[in-house]
N, C-alpha and C positions, 0 to 999 in steps of 0.2 A: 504494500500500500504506500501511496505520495499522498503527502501532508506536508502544503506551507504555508506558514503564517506569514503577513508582509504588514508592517503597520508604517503607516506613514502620515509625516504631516499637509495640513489641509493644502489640496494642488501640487504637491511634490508628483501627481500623477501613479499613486501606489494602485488607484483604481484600475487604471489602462494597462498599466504594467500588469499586473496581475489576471486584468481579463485576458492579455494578448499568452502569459503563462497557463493560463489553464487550458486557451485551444490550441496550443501548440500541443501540449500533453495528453489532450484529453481529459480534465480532470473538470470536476464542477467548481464554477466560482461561485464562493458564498461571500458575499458583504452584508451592511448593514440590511438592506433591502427585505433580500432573501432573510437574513435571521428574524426579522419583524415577520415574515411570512412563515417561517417556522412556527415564530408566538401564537398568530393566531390558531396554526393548526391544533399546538398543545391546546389553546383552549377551547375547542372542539371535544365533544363527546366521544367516546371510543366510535358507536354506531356514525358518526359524521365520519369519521379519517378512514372507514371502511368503505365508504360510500366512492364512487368509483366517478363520479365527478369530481373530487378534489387529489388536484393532481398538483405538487411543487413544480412551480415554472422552468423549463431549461430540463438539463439531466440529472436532475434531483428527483430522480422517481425514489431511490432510495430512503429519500427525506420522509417518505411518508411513512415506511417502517423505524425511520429515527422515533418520529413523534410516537408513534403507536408505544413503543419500548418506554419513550416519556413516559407515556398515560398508565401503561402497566407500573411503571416503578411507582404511582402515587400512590395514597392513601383514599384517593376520591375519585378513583379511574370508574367509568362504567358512570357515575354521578349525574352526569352533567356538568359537573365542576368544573372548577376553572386550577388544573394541579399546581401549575407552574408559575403563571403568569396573575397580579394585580389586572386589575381594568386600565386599558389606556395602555401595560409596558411595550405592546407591540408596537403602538407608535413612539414610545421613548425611543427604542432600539432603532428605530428609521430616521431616530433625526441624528443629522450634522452635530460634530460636536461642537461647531459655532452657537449653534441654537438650543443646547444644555445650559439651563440655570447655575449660575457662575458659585451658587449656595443653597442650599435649603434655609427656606425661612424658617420653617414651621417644626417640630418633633415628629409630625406626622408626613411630613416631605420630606426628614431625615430616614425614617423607617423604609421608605417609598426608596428611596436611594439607595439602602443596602440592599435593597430586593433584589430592584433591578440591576445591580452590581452582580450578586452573586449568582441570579438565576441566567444573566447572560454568558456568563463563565461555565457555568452546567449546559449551559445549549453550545460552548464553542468546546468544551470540552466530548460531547456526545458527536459531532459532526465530524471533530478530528476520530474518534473512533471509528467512525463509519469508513473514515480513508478516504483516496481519492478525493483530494480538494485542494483548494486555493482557500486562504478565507482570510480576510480582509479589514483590520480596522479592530475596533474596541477592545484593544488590550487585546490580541490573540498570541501575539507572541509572549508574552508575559502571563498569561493564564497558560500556553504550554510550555513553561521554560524548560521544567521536567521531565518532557518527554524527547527523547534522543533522537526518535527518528522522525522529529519534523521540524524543518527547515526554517530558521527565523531570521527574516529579512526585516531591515529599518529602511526607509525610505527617506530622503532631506530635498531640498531644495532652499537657494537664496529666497528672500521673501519677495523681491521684486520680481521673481522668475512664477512663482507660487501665485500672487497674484495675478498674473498676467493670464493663466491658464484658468483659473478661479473669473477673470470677468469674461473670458471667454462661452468656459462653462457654465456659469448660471447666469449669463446675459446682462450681468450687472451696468448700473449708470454712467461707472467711472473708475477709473484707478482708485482712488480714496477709496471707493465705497468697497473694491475689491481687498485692496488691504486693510481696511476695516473689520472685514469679515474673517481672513487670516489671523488677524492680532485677535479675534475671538475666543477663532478653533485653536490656536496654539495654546489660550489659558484655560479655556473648558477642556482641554486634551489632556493639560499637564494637570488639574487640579483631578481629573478624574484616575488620572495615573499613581499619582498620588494617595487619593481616597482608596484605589481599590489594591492597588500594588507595593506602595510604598516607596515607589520608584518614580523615574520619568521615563518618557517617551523615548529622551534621547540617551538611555543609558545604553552603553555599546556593550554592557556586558548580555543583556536580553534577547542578543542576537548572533546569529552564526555570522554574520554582515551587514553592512551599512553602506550602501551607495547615495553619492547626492549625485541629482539628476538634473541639476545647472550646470555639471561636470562631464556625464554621461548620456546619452541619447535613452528613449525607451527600451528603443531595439535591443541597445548591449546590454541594460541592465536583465532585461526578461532573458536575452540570451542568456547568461553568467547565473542566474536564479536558475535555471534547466540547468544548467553545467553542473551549478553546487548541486541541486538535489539530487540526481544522478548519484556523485559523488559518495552524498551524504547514504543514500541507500547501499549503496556499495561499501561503504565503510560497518554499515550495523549488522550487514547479512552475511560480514565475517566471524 
């Protein structure tokens, strides 16, 4: 089985990189997206996730026996219940870490926060079991550091370069508004790395490697992430 984790910061491009990694390989890419579409499935009824209209988007047909496995490990599987997931965390897990609350105000939006902390870490941990993946974003590398045979890449980029690709990307007004939006996701990124790891983003210890990508093209970096994971399966299956 290929399992890599690529975390990167906002517009360093970890997203492309990563999608261009996974169809080179064959593997599924999971980002935020897909994990918010995971959430909902957990909170689905056993009889819903059987039901043969709900199908995980792409080649995550897998995904729907991840979630099933979910629903058995609860205490409230077959329920109706909701095992895993608060109301609402599948759109936490879909948003940007620009647009994460810089704090909890409240004790009950502190609770709300370790939830979602820890239950997204048991869904990134359950999807790297399943193998075959790419998966992208919210502390993945740092929730597998422990595991040997899956690839942790950091992603950088200068912030004007970051920018540039970010007002591209979501159509924004202007440069300001673009790096605006960077100086967000770097502090809702770092503070959640923080809260949930104890670490940062940019520790290089978190990673088999770190490429910045104002230095590097997409290309080579996706190429060198095939190279290493290659590598790296050939090393553990001595």
């Amino acid at each position: 089985m290929t399992v890599i984790a690529i975390e990167g910061r906002a517009g360093s491009g970890a997203v492309d990189v990563g999608r261009a990694v996974a169809r080179e390989m064959g593997l599924d890419f999971v980002d935020r997206l897909l994990l918010a579409e995971i959430a909902r499935r957990v909170g689905a009824t056993v009889e819903a996730v059987h039901d043969s209209t709900l199908r995980t988007p792409g080649r995550g047909e897998r995904f729907v026996n991840l979630v099933q496995r979910m629903l058995e490990r609860s205490s409230v599987a077959g329920a109706g219940g909701d095992p895993y997931f608060g109301p609402g965390v599948d759109t936490l897990i879909a948003r940007p870490y620009a647009e994460m609350s810089v704090s909890p105000a409240t004790s009950a939006q502190e609770v709300d926060e370790q939830h979602f902390i820890s239950t997204t870490a048991e869904v990134i941990r359950d999807v790297a079991e399943a193998g075959n993946a790419v998966i992208v974003s919210r502390g993945c590398a740092a929730i597998l550091r422990d595991k040997p045979d899956v690839l942790r890449v950091g992603l950088v980029a200068q912030r004007s370069d970051r920018a540039r690709r970010v007002l591209s990307q979501f159509q924004l007004d202007d440069m300001e508004a673009a790096e605006q939006y960077v100086d967000r996701s770097d502090t809702a990124q770092a503070r959640y790395f923080e809260r949930a790891f104890g670490t940062s983003p940019l520790d290089p210890f978190l990673y088999h490697v770190m490429w910045n990508l104002s230095q590097v093209s997409d290309e080579w970096a996706a190429a060198r992430i095939m190279d290493a994971s290659r590598a790296l399966s050939e090393r553990t299956l001595r």
